[in-house]
MARMARRO-383990 format. One line per field, with one value per residue: x, y, z of N, C-alpha, C in turn. Coordinates in steps of 0.1 Angstrom, whole numbers, padded with zeros to 4 digits. Layout:
<nodes>
npx	c(X ...)
npy	c(Y ...)
npz	c(Z ...)
capx	c(X ...)
capy	c(Y ...)
capz	c(Z ...)
cpx	c(X ...)
cpy	c(Y ...)
cpz	c(Z ...)
</nodes>
This chain:
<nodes>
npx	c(-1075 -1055 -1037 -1047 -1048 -1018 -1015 -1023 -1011 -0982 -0986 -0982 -0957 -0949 -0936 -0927 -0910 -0892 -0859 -0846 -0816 -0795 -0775 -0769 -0797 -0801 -0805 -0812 -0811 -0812 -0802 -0797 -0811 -0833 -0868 -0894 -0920 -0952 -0962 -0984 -0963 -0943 -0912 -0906 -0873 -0855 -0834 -0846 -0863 -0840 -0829 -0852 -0853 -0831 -0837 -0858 -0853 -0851 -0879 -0888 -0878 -0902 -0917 -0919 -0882 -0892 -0912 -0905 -0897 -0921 -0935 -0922 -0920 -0950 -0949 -0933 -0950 -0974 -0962 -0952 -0977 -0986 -0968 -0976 -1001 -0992 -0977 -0996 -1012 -0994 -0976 -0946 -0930 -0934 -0911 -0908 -0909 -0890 -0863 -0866 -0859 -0830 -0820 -0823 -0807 -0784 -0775 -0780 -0753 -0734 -0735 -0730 -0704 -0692 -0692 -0676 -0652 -0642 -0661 -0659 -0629 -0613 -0598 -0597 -0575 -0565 -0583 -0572 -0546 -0555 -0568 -0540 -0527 -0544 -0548 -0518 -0507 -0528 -0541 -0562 -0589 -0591 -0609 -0631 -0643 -0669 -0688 -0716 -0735 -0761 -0773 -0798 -0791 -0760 -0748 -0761 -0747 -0719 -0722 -0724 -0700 -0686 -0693 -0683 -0660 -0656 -0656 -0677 -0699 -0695 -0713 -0735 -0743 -0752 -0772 -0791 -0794 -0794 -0804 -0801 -0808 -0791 -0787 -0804 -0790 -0767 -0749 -0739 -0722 -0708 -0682 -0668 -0665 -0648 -0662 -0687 -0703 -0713 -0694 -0681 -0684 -0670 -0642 -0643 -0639 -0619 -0597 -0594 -0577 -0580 -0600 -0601 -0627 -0648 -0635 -0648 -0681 -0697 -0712 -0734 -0758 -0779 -0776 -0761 -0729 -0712 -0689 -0673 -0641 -0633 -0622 -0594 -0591 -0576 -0591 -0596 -0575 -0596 -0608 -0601 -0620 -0642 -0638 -0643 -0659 -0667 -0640 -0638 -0659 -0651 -0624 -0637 -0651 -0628 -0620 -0637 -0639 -0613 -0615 -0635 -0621 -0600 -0615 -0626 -0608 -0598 -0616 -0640 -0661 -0687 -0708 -0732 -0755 -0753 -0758 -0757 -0738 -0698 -0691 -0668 -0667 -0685 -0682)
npy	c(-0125 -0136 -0140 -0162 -0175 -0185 -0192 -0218 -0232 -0232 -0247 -0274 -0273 -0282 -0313 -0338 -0352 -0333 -0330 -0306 -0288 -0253 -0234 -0206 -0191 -0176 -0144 -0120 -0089 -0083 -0082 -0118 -0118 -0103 -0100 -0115 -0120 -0135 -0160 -0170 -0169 -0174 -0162 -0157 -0153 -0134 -0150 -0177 -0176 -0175 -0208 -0226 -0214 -0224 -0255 -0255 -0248 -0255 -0263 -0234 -0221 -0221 -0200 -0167 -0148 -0123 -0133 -0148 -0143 -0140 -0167 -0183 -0174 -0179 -0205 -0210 -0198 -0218 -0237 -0236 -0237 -0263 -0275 -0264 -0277 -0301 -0309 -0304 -0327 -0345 -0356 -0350 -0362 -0387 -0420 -0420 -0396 -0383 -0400 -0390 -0362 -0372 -0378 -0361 -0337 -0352 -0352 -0319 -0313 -0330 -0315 -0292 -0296 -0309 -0282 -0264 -0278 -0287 -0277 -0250 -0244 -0251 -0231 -0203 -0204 -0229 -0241 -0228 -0242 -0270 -0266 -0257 -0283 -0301 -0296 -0290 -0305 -0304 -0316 -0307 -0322 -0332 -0315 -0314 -0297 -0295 -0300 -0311 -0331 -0350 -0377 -0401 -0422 -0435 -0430 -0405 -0392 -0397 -0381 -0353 -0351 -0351 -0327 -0312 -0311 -0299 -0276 -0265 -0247 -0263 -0256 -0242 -0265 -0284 -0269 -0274 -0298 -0315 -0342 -0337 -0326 -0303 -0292 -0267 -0250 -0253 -0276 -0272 -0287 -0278 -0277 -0309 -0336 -0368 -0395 -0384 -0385 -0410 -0438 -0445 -0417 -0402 -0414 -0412 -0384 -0374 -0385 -0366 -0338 -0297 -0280 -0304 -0325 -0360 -0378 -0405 -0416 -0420 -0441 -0446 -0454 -0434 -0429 -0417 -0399 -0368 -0353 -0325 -0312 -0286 -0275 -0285 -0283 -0280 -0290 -0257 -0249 -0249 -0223 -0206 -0197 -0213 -0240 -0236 -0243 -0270 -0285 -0274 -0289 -0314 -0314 -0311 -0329 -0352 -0343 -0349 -0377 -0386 -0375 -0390 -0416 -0414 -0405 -0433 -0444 -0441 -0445 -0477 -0494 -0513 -0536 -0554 -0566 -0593 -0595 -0569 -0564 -0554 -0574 -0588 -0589 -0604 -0630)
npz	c(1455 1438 1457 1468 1456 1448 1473 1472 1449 1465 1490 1482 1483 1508 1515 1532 1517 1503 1500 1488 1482 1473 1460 1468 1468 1486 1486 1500 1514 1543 1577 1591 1615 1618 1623 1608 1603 1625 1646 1661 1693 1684 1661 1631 1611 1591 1587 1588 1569 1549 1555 1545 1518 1510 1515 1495 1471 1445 1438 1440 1415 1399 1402 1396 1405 1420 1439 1454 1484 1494 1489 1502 1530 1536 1531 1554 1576 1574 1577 1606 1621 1611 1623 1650 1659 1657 1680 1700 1695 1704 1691 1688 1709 1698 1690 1661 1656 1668 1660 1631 1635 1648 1625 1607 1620 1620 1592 1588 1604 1587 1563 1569 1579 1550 1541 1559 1561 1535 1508 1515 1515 1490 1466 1447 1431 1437 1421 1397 1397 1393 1366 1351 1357 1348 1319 1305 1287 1270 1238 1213 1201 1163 1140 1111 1091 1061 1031 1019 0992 0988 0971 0960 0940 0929 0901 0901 0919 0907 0879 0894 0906 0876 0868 0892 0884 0862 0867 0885 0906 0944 0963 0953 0935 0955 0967 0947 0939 0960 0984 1011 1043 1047 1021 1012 1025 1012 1016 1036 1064 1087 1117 1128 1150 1150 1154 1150 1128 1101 1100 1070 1055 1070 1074 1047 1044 1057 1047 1031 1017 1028 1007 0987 0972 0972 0946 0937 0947 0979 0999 1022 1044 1038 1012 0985 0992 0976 0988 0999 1017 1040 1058 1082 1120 1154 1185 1204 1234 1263 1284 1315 1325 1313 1321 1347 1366 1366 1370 1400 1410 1406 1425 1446 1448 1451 1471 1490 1487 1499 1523 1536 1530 1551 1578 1576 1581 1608 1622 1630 1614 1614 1596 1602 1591 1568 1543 1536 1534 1519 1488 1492 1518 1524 1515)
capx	c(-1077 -1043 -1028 -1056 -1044 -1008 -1008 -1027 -1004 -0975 -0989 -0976 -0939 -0946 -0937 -0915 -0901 -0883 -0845 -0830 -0804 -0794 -0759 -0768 -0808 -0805 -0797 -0815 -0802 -0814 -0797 -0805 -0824 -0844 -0884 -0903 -0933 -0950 -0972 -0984 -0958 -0929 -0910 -0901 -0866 -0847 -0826 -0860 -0864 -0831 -0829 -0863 -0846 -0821 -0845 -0870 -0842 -0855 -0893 -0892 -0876 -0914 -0922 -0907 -0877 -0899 -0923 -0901 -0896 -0933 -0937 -0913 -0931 -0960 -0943 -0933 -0963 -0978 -0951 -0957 -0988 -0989 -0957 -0980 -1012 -0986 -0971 -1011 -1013 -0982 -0965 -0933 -0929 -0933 -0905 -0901 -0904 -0874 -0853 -0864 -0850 -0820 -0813 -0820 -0797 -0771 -0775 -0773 -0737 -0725 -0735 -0719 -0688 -0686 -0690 -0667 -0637 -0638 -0661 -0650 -0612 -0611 -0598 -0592 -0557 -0564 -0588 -0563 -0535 -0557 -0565 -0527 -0525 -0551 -0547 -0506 -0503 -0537 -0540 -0571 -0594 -0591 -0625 -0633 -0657 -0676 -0697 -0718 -0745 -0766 -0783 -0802 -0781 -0746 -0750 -0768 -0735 -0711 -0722 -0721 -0685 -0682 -0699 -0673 -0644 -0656 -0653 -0692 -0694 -0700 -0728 -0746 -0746 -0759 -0787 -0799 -0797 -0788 -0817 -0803 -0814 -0781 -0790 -0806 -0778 -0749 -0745 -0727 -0722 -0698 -0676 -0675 -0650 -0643 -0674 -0702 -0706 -0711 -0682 -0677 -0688 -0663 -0634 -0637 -0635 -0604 -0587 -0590 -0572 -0586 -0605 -0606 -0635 -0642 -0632 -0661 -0694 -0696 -0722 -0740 -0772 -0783 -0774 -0745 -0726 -0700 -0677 -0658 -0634 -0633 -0610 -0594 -0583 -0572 -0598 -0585 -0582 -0608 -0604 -0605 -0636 -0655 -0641 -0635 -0671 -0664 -0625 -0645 -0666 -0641 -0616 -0650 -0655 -0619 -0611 -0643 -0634 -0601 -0620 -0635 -0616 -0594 -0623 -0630 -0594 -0591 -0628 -0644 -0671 -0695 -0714 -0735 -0760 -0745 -0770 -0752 -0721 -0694 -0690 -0656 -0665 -0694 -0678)
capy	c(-0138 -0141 -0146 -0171 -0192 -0186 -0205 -0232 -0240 -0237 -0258 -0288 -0275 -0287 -0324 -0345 -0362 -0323 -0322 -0302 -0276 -0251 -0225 -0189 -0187 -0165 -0131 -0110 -0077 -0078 -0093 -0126 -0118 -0095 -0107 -0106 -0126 -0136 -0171 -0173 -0162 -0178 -0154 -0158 -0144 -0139 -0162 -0186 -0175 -0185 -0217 -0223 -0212 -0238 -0266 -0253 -0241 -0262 -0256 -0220 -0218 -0230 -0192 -0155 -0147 -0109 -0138 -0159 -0142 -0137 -0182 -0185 -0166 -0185 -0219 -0212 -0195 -0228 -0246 -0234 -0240 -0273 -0280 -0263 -0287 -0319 -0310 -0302 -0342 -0350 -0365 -0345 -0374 -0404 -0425 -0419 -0380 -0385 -0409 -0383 -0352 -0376 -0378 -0346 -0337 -0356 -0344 -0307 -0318 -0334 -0305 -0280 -0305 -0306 -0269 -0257 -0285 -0291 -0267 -0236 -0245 -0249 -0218 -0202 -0205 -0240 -0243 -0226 -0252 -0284 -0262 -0257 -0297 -0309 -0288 -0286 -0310 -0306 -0317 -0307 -0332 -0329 -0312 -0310 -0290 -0303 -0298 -0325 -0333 -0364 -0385 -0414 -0432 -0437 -0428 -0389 -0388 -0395 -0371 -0341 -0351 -0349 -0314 -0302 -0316 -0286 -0265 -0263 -0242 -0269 -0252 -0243 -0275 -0287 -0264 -0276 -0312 -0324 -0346 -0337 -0312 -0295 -0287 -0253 -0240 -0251 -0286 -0267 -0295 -0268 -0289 -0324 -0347 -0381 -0405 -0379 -0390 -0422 -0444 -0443 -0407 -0398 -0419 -0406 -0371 -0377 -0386 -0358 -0325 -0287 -0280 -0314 -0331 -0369 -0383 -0414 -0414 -0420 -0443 -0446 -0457 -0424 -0428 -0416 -0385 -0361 -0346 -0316 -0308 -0270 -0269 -0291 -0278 -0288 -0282 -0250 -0252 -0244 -0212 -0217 -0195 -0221 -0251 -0239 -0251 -0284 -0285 -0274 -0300 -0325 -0308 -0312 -0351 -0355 -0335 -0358 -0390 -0381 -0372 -0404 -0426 -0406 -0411 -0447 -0452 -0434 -0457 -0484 -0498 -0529 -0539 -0566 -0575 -0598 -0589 -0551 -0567 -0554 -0587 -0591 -0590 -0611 -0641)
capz	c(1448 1434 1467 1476 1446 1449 1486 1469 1449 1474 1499 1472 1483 1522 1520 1539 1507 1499 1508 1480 1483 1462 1468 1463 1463 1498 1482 1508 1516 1558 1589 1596 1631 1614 1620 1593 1612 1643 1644 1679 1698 1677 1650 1616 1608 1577 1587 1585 1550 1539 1556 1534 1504 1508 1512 1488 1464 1435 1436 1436 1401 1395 1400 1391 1416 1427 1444 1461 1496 1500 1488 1516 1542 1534 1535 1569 1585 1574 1581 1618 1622 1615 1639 1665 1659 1660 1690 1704 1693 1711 1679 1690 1717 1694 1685 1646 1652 1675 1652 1624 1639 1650 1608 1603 1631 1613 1579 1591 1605 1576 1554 1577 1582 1540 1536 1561 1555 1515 1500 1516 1516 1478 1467 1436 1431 1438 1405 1384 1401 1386 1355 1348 1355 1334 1305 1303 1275 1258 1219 1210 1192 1156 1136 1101 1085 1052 1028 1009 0983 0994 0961 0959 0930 0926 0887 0898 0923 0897 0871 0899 0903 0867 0866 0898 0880 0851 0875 0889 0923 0947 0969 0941 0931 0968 0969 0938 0939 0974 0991 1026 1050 1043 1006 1015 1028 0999 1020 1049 1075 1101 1121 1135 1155 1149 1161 1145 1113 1101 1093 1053 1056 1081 1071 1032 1046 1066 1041 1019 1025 1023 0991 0978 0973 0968 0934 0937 0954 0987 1001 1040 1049 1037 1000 0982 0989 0973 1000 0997 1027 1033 1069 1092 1124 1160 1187 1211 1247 1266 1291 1327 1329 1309 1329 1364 1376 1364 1379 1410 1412 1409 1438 1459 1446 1451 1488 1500 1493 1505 1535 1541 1536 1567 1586 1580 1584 1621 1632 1633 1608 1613 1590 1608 1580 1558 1528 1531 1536 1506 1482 1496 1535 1525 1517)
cpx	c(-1064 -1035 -1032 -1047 -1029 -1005 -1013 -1018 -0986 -0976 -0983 -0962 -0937 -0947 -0929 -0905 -0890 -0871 -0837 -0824 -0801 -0781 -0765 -0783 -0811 -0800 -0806 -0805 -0806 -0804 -0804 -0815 -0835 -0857 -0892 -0920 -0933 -0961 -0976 -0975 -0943 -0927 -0904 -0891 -0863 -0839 -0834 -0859 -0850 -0827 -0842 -0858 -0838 -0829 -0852 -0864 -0851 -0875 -0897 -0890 -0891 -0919 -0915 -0901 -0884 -0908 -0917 -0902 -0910 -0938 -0928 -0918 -0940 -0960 -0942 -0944 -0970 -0974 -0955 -0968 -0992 -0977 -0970 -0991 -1002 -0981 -0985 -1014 -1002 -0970 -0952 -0925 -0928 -0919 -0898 -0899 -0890 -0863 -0857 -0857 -0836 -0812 -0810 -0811 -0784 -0767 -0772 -0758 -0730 -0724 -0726 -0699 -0682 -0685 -0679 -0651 -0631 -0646 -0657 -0636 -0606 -0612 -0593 -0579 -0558 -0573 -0579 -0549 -0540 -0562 -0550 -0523 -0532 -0550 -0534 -0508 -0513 -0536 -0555 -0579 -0595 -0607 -0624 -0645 -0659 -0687 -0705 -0735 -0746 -0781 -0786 -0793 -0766 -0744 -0751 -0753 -0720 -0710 -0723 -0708 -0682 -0685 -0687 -0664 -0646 -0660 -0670 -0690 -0706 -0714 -0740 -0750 -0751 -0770 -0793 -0804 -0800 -0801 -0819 -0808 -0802 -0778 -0790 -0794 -0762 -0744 -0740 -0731 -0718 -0688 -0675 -0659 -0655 -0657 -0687 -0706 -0706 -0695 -0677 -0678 -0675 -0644 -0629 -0635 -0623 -0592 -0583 -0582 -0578 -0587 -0605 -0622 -0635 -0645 -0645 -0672 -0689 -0708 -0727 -0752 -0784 -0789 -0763 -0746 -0712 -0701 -0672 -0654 -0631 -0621 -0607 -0581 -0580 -0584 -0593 -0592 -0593 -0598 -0605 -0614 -0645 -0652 -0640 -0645 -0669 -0651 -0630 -0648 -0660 -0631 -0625 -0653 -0643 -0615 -0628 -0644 -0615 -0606 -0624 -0632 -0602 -0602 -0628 -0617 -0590 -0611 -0633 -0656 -0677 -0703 -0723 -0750 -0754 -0751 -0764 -0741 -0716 -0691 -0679 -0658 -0679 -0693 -0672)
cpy	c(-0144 -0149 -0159 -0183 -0196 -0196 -0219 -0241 -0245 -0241 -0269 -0284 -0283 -0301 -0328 -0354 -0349 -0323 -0315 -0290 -0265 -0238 -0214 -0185 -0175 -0152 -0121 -0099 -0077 -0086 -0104 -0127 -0111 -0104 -0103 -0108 -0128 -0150 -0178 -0159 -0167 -0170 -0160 -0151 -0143 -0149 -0177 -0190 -0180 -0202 -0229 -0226 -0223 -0254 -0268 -0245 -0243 -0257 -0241 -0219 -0220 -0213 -0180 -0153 -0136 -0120 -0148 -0158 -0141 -0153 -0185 -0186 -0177 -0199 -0222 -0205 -0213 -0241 -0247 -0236 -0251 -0281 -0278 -0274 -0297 -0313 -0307 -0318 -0351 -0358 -0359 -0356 -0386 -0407 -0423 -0405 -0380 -0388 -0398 -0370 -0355 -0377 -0366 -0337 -0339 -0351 -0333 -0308 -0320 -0324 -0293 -0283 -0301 -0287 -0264 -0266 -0285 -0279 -0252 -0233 -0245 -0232 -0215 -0204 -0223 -0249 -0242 -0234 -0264 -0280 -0263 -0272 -0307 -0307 -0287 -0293 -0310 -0304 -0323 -0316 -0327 -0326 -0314 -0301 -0290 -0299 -0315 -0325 -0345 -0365 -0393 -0426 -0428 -0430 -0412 -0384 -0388 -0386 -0358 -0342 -0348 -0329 -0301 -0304 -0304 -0278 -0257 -0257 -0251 -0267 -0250 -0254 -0284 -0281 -0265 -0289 -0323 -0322 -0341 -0326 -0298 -0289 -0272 -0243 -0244 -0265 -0285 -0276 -0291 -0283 -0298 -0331 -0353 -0389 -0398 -0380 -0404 -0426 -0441 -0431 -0402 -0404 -0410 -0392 -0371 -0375 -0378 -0344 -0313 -0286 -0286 -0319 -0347 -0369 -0397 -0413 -0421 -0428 -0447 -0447 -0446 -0424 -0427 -0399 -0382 -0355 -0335 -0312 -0293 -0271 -0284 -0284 -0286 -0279 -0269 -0251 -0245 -0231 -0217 -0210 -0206 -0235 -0249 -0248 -0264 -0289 -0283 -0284 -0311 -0324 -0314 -0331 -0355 -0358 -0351 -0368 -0393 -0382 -0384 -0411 -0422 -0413 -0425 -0453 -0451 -0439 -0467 -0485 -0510 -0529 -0552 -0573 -0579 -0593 -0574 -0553 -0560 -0571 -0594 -0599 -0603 -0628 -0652)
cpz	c(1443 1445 1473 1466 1448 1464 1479 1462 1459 1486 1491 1478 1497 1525 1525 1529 1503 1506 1497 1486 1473 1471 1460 1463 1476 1494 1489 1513 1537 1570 1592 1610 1627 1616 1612 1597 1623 1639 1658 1683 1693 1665 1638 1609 1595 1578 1586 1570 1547 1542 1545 1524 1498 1507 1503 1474 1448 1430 1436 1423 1393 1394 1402 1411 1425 1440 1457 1477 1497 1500 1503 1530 1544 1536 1551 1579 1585 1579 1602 1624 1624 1623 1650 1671 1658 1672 1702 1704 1698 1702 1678 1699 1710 1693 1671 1650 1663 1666 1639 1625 1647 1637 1609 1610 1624 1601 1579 1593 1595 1567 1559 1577 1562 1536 1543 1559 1541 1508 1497 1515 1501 1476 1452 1426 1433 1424 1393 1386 1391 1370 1346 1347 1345 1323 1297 1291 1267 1246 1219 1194 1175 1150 1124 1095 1067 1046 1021 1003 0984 0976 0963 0953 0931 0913 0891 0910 0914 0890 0880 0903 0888 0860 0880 0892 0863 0854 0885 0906 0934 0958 0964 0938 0946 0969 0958 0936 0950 0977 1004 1032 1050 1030 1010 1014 1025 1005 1035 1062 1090 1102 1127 1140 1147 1155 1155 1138 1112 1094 1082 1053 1059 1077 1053 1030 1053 1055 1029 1024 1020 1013 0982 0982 0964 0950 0932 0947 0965 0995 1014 1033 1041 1025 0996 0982 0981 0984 0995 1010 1026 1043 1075 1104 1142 1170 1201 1224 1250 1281 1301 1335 1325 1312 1345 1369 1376 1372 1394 1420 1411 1420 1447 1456 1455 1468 1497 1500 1499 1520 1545 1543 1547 1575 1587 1587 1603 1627 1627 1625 1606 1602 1590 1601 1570 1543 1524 1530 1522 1499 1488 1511 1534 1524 1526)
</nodes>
C-alpha cells in the first residue's frame, strides 16, 4: 500500500518543465554499469540513477534520503515506459522531438564544457588566493551593543534618568518599566551595525562611549528611550571556511564570463531580429 502511494505521488516529478541540478546528490557506493533493472529489454544502470538524481536533485529533498534510490528507480522504470509507447506512436520522428533532443543535446555540452573548464579547474589554493585578496585590508564594520528602556512620555523617561544618575541598576530598571519587547530581559538589544536602528536611536548611541548612558530622553517613532552603551567593537574577519563557498561562486561567475566573452570574441554573432537586438546594435 505504501509503495502504491509513494509512486503516486512521484509520478508528479516526470515533467518536461524539470531541469534542475544539484552537485553531490549521487552518493552511491556501486559502479556506474552496474544494472539495477530491466524494462523490456533495456537496462537501468547506476549510472541511470545518478543522471536522475541530477535532474531530479531538487524534488527528492521532498522525501527522506533512505527513499531516494528506490523514487529514482521508479522514475525511470516509468520514465521508460512511456519513451517506449511514444516511440510505438512514432513521436520520436516528429519535428519538435528532434529540435528538443537538439537543446537538450546542447545543454548537456555546455554543462560538461562548464564543469570540466571552470568548475573543475578552480582549485583550492585558488580560493585561498582571492580570500587573501579580498580580505587583506579588511576593517570590520563597526557594532555596538545597547541596552534601552522604551516609555511612552518624555516626563516617565526623564525621571529614570534621574533614578540612574542615583545610581539605579539600569536592567533592573528596564525589566520593570520598559514598554519594549526588550524589557524582560534588562533591555538587552546585543549588537547592531550602522543602518539597524532607527536614526535618532542609532545616532544617540554612537555618540556615547562604554558605560555611558544618554543624559536626555531619546525619542523615535517608538516613544522615548534611555540608552546605555555597554561595548563597541570592530566587526572580525570572517574565516575562509565560512566564505570560501561564496569566493567560489564568484571564481565560477568570474572564469565564465571570462569565458565568453573569449568565445564571442574568436566567432561570429548575428542577431537578425531587431526586437532582440542589444539597444546599441538596435539603433
Amino acid at each position: 500500500m505504501f509503495r502504491y502511494s509513494m509512486r503516486r505521488q512521484i509520478r508528479s516529478l516526470i515533467v518536461p518543465a524539470l531541469a534542475l541540478t544539484i552537485a553531490g546528490t549521487h552518493a552511491f557506493a556501486a559502479e556506474p554499469g552496474d544494472v539495477v533493472a530491466k524494462v523490456g529489454s533495456t537496462e537501468i544502470t547506476e549510472a541511470d540513477l545518478a543522471f536522475a538524481a541530477q535532474d531530479l536533485g531538487q524534488e527528492l529533498q521532498r522525501f527522506p534520503p533512505a527513499q531516494w534510490r528506490s523514487i529514482l528507480l521508479d522514475v525511470l522504470v516509468d520514465m521508460n515506459l512511456l519513451a517506449d509507447a511514444a516511440k510505438k506512436e512514432g513521436l520520436d520522428q516528429s519535428d519538435d522531438y528532434k529540435k528538443q533532443i537538439d537543446f537538450l543535446s546542447m545543454r548537456a555540452l555546455r554543462n560538461a564544457y562548464l564543469a570540466k573548464e571552470i568548475n573543475d579547474k578552480i582549485t583550492d589554493e585558488d580560493v585561498k588566493a582571492a580570500y587573501d585578496t579580498e580580505f587583506a585590508n579588511f576593517e570590520g564594520e563597526e557594532e555596538m551593543k545597547a541596552r534601552h528602556i522604551l516609555v511612552k512620555e518624555k516626563a516617565e523617561a526623564e525621571a529614570i534618568i534621574k533614578e540612574l544618575d542615583g545610581g539605579a541598576d539600569f536592567a533592573e530598571l528596564a525589566r520593570s518599566k520598559s514598554t519594549g519587547p526588550s524589557g524582560p530581559n534588562g533591555g538587552d538589544l546585543g549588537f547592531f551595525t550602522k543602518g539597524q536602528m532607527v536614526k535618532p536611536f542609532e545616532d544617540a548611541t554612537a555618540a556615547l562611549e562604554p558605560g555611558q548612558y544618554t543624559k536626555e530622553p531619546v525619542q523615535t517613532q517608538f516613544g522615548w528611550h534611555v540608552i546605555l552603551l555597554e561595548e563597541k567593537r570592530r566587526q572580525e574577519k570572517p574565516t575562509l571556511e565560512q566564505v570560501s563557498a561564496n569566493l567560489r561562486q564568484k571564481l565560477i561567475r568570474d572564469r565564465y564570463e571570462a569565458a565568453m566573452e573569449k568565445l564571442k570574441a574568436e566567432n561570429t554573432v548575428e542577431i537578425l531580429d531587431e526586437t532582440l537586438a542589444k539597444p546599441e546594435e538596435a539603433k
